[in-house]
C-alpha positions in Angstrom: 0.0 0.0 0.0 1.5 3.4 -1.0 2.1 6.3 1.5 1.9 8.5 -1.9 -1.8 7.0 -2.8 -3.0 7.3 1.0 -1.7 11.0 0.6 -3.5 11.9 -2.5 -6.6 10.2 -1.3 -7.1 12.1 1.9 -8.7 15.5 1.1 -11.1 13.5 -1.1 -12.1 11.6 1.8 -11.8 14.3 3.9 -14.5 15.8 1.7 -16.5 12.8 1.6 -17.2 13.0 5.3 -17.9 16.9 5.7 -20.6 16.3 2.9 -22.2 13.3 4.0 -22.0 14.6 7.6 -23.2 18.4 6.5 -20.2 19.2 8.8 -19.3 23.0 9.1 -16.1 22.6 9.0 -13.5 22.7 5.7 -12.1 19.3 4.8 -8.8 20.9 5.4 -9.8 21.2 8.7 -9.9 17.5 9.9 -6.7 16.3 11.1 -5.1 13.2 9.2 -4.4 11.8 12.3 -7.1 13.3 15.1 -9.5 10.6 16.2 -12.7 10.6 14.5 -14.4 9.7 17.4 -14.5 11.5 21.0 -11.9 14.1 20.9 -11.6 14.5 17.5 -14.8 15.3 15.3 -16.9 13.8 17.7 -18.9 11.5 15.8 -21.2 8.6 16.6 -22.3 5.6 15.1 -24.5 6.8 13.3 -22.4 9.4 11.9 -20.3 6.0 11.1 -22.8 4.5 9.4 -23.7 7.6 6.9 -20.0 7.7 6.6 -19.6 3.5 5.9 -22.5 3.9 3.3 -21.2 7.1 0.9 -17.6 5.0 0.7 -19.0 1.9 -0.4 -21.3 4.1 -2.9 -17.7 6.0 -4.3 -15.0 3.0 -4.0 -17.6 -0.1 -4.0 -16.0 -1.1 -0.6 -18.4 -2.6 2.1 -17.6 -1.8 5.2 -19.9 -4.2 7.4 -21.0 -3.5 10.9 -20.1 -6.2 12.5 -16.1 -5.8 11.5 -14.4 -6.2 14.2 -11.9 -3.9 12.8 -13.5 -1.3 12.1 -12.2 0.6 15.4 -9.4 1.1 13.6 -10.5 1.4 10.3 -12.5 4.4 11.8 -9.9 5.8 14.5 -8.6 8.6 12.1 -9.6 9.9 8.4 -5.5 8.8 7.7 -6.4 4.9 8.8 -9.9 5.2 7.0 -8.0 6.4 3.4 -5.6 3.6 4.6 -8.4 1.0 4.5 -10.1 2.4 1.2 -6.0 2.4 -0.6 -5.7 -1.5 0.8 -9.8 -2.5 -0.8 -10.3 0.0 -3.5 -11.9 -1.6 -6.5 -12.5 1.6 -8.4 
């Protein structure tokens, strides 16, 4: 898996998650490596599940709920890009 392709991919994940989350925030403003969760952007489930949903839509990855990986996959939008780089079909 390519640090360069992880790189390029971020902001358009980045923007991926303000849109699907309405967030009012710039893309540029979530951290590559800030928690998702808690601290971070704060989200929820939920918020995982809108978020799980628009990737598998724009990479035709599914990202089931009952991974138990998928604290990790979701721990920061730099380990998310990571995941979608490691599956992408598209």
């Amino acid at each position: 898996m390519s640090q360069a392709a992880i790189e390029a991919l971020l902001p358009e994940v980045a923007e991926l998650i303000v849109s699907a989350l309405n967030l009012d925030i710039a893309p540029a403003e979530i951290e590559a490596d800030a928690p998702l969760f808690g601290d971070g952007l704060s989200l929820d489930s939920i918020d995982v599940l809108e978020i799980a949903l628009v990737i598998s839509k724009k990479y035709g990855i599914q990202l089931k709920s009952d991974n138990e990986d998928n604290v990790r996959i979701f721990s920061s939008l730099r380990a998310l890009t990571a995941y979608i780089v490691s599956q992408r079909t598209q």
